[in-house]
ZAMARGU-4260 file (C-alpha; in steps of 0.2 Angstrom, whole numbers, plus 5000, padded with zeros to 4 digits):
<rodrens>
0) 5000/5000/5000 | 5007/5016/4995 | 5007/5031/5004 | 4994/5041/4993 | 4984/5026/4997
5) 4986/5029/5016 | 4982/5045/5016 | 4967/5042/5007 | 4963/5031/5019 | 4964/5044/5034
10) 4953/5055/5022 | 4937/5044/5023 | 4941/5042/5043 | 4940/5060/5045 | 4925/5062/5033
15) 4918/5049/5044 | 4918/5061/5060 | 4934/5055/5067 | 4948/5066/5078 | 4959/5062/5090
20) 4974/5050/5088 | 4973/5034/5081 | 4986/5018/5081 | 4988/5012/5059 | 4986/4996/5059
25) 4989/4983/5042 | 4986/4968/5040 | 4989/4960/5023 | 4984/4975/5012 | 4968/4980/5023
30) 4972/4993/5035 | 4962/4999/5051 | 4962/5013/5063 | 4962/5007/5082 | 4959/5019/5096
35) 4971/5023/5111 | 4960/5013/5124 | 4959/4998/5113 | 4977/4998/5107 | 4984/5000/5123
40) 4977/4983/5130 | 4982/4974/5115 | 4999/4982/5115 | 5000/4977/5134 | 4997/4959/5129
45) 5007/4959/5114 | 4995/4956/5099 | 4995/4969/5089 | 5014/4978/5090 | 5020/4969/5072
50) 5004/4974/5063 | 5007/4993/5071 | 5014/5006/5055 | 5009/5023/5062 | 5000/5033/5073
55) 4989/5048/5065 | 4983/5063/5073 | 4966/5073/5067 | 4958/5091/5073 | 4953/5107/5068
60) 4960/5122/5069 | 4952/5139/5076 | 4948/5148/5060 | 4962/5162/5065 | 4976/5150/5068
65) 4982/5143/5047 | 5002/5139/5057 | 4995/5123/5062 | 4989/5118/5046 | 5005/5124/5035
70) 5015/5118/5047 | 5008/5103/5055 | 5023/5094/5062 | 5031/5107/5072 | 5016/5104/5085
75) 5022/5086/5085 | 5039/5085/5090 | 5034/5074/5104 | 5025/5062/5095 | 5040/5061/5084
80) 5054/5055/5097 | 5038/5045/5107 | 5035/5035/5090 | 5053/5035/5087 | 5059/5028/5104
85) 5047/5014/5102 | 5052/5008/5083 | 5070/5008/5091 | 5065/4995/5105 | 5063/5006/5119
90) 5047/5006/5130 | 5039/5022/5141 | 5037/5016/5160 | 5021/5025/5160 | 5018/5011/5142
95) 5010/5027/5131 | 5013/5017/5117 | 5008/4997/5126 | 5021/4987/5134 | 5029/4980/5117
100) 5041/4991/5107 | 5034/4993/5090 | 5048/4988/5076 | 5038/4987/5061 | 5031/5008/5064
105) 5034/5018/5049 | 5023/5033/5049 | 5017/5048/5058 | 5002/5058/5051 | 4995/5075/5054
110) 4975/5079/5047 | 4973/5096/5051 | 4957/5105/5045 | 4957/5125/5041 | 4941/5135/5032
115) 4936/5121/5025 | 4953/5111/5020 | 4960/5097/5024 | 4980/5095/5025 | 4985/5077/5028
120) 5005/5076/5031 | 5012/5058/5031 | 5028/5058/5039 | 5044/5043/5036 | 5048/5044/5056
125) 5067/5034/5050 | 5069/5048/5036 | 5063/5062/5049 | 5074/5055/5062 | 5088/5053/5052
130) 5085/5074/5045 | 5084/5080/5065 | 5096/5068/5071 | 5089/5057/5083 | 5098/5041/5081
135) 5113/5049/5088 | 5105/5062/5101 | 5095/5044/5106 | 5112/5036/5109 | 5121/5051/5119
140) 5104/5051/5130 | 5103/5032/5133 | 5117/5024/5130 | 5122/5014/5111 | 5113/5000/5115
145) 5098/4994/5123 | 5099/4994/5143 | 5087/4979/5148 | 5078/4983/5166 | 5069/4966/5163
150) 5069/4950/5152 | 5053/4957/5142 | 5056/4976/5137 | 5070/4990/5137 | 5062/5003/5148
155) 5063/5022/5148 | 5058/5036/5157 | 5047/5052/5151 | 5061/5064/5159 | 5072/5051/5144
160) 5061/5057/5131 | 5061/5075/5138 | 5080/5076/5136 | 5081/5069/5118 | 5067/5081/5112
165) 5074/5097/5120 | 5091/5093/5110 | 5081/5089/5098 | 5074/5106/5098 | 5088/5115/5100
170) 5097/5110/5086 | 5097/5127/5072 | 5090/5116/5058 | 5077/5128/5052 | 5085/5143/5042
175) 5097/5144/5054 | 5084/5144/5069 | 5081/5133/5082 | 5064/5122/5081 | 5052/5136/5093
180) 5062/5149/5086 | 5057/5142/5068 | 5038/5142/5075 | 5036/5156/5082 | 5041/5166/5066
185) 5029/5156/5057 | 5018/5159/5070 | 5020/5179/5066 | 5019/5179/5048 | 5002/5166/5049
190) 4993/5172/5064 | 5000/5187/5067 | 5000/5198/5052 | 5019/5203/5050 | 5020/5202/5032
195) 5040/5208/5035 | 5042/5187/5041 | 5040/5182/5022 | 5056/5179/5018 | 5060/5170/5034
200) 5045/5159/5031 | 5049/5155/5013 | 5068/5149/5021 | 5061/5141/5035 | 5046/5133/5023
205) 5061/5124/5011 | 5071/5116/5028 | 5054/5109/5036 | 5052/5102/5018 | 5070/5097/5019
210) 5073/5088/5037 | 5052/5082/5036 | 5053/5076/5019 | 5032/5077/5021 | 5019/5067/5011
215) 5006/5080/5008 | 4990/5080/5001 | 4977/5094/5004 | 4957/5091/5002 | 4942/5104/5001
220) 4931/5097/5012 | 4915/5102/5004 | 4921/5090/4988 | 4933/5079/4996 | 4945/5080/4980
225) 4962/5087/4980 | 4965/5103/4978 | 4982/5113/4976 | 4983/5125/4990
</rodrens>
């Protein structure tokens, strides 16, 4: 299944009525969306975690905020290192994710709905890792190799996935700026009507393209077709 096919897929879950977070599950070729409740028992008795590819977020926006729907993933960068952690073999304490790490995850995914469009961003989480890094800020924060605390999973803390965020964030990958920096000149130019931003924007736009490497598709909801936006 390819990714236009996926993000098709998340289309006719939001057009069903559907927001919040979902687990991606496939089996075979069929795919199917699971609830956190739902997951979260199966992940704890560990039936589901080789048929787990992604995790996919959907909302709206307030009709004055468009930064969230340009630029879905810098309001995910927790997500990111969560679902990151995870496909690496680790496993939260708190077990956010089910007690099983989750090797075969591939995808994060952001529907975010604006004045009547739909922007679904389908993210690689190896290729975005790789772009911000994470494999060796993951290392420096928890060692080169697993560190086993019992004979079934590899566990960490949230103060773990704290760290490797933050340096995740701090790290100038974005027209020279650090990841809040980065958003909060988006934020200005979008929300806050400082046209003079524009050319920061349009740098900052080509390195979230760049270290994101996004799958985007954007809908008009009243047709459901795509639409160039």
């Amino acid at each position: 299944m390819d990714e236009y096919q996926i993000v098709e897929l998340v289309k006719g879950w939001y057009r069903k009525g559907h927001r919040g977070s979902y687990y991606v599950l496939l089996n075979g070729n069929m795919i199917s969306f699971v609830p956190p409740p739902s997951f979260y028992e199966s992940n704890t008795q560990g039936q589901i975690s080789d048929r787990t590819i992604g995790l996919v977020d959907l909302y709206e926006v307030m009709p004055d905020e468009i930064t969230a729907f340009e630029f879905p993933m810098f309001g995910h960068g927790e997500h990111i290192v969560e679902l990151y952690v995870y496909k690496r073999g680790y496993v939260l304490v708190d077990q956010k994710h089910g007690r099983y790490p989750l090797p075969n995850l591939k995808y994060f995914i952001s529907g975010v709905e604006y004045q009547n469009r739909l922007a679904v961003e389908l993210l690689d989480l190896d290729v975005a890792a790789n772009n911000l890094n994470l494999p060796n800020i993951v290392s420096s924060v928890l060692g080169p190799k697993l560190l086993r605390t019992d004979l079934r999973t590899n566990e960490i803390t949230r103060a773990d996935v704290y760290r490797i965020r933050d340096i995740m964030y701090e790290q100038k990958l974005f027209a020279g700026h650090e990841w809040y920096s980065a958003l909060r000149i988006v934020y200005r130019y979008f929300d806050g009507n400082r046209p003079d931003f524009a050319e920061m924007v349009v740098e900052i736009a080509i390195d979230y393209e760049r270290v994101f490497r996004p799958y985007r598709v954007v809908y008009d909801t009243k047709t459901w077709q795509p639409v160039v936006f």
